[in-house]
C-alpha positions, 0 to 999 in steps of 0.5 A: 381390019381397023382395031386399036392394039393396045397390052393389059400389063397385068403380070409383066409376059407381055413386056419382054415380048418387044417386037409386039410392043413395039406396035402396040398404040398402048400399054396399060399399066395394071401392075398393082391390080394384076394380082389382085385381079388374076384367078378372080377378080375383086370387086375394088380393083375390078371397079378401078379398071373399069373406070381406067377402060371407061376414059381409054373408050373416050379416047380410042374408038375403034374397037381393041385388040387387047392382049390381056398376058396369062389365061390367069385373066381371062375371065376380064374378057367379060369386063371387056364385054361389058364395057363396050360403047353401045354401038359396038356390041357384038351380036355374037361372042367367039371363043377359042379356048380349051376350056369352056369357062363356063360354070355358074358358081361364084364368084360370078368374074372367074376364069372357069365361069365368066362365059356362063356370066356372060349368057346371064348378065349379057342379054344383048349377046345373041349366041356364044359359040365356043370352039376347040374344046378338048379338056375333061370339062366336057364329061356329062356331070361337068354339064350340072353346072353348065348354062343348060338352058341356052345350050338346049335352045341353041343360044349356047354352041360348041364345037370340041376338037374331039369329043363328040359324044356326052351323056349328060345323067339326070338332065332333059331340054325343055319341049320345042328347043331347037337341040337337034344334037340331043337325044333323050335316053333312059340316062339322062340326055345324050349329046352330040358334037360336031367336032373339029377333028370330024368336020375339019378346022378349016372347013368348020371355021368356013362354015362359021364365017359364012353363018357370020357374014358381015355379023358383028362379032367378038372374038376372045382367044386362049392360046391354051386351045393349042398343043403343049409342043407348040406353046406353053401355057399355064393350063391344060392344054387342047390339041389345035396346031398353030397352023389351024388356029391361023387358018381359022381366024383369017377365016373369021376376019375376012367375014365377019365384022370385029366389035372387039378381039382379046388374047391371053394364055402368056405363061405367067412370070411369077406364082400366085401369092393368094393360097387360096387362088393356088389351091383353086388352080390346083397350083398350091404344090410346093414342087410348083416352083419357076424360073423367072428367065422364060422364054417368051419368043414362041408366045411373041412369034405366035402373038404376031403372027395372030396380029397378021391373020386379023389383018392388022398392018405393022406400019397402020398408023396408032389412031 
């Protein structure tokens, strides 16, 4: 697998983690704009990142492996998304997340809806498929604001790690949608989920790699999906095991043909300053407070071990 590894330094988790940045070709100084780009991103230094990544694709065209820090960023996959080169555009967007990140409400670069913007604004991606899914996001009034129509006709896939059933009140899929999964009752609609806990982890990311095959693919990961006794995040977390998260993407990188891959969910080293994105977070308490001496080995550890399952080589020399 050829991808150029390279570190967002957005918040300063990646740093301490030196065995990986010792085989990173680069690190992207972002300092100054992590900030103001954490939760949601303002429009200003959104622009300066842009033109910073614009020049990085003119000088390194593999695709990236981007580690992008704390899950406080994962909405800039969606800036990532759309500042692929054109011939390097996945058919396909992968992500392993607990949370699906999914609802449409502003600002339209948010951590909690940059997926939803992604199926508005990205009509090149023929399908987003979200996987490990375990957070209270998946209860029936969530979906009101959910991308309902390319759920209903299939453009919109999710595999839970345990919730198979939702009843979605007040809501129906347009006549002829290919939602087989979903049954119309008096209430509304009733959803069924193929789930990891019922399918199985590593057989369901068997499936996935066979439908993939050779397909170009982006592939976006939050190491929230895992279990809180593994790793430590800033956001609930999901219930996959490390193990299972290995598995599945050793699964994915032997089939399917990388366009892109970025990982976040490092525990953030520092509070969010902005009241108003503390409060958007639930993080406003003032019990919330953090020693800034964290232990990042359990990141670095998995981080690597990630960088092994795509099949990445330690000593591949930095194009």
């Amino acid at each position: 697998m050829r991808l150029f590894p390279l570190a967002m330094d957005w918040d300063g988790s990646l740093i301490p983690q030196t065995l990986l940045c010792d085989r990173l070709g680069l690190i992207v100084p972002l300092g100054t704009t992590g900030e103001a780009l954490r939760v949601w991103a303002e429009k200003e230094c959104l622009r300066e990142v842009r033109a910073q990544w614009a020049l990085l694709h003119e000088q390194h065209r593999l695709p990236w492996l981007a580690f992008l820090g704390s899950g406080d960023f994962h909405h800039m996959t969606l800036a990532l998304l759309e500042a692929l080169p054109a011939d390097q555009r996945p058919s396909t967007l992968v992500v392993i997340d607990n949370h699906p990140d999914w609802f449409l409400e502003s600002p339209p670069y948010h951590c909690g809806n940059w997926v939803g913007t992604a199926l508005q604004t990205l009509k090149w991606l023929k399908q987003v498929i979200l996987i490990g899914v375990d957070s209270r996001d998946l209860r029936g009034t969530r979906f009101w604001r959910a991308p309902w129509a390319d759920l209903c006709r299939g453009r919109l896939r999710v595999y839970p790690y345990r919730i198979s059933k939702v009843t979605i009140p007040f809501r129906r899929c347009t006549p002829g949608s290919p939602a087989a999964s979903a049954r119309k009752t008096w209430r509304g609609v009733e959803w069924t989920f193929p789930t990891l806990l019922g399918g199985g982890v590593v057989r369901t990311f068997q499936d996935l790699a066979r439908e993939l095959h050779n397909e170009p693919v982006y592939l976006s990961i939050d190491k929230d999906c895992l279990r809180s006794d593994e790793l430590n995040t800033d956001w609930d977390q999901g219930a996959l095991r490390s193990d299972e998260l290995l598995a599945g993407v050793r699964c994915l990188s032997a089939a399917v043909r990388f366009c892109g891959v970025d990982i976040c969910g490092e525990r953030a080293p520092h509070l969010l300053r902005d009241w108003s994105k503390r409060v958007d977070t639930g993080r406003w308490r003032p019990f919330a407070s953090r020693s800034m001496a964290q232990d990042y080995k359990p990141h670095e550890r998995l981080n690597l071990a990630l960088w092994d399952a795509l099949g990445l080589d330690a000593k591949e020399p930095i194009p």
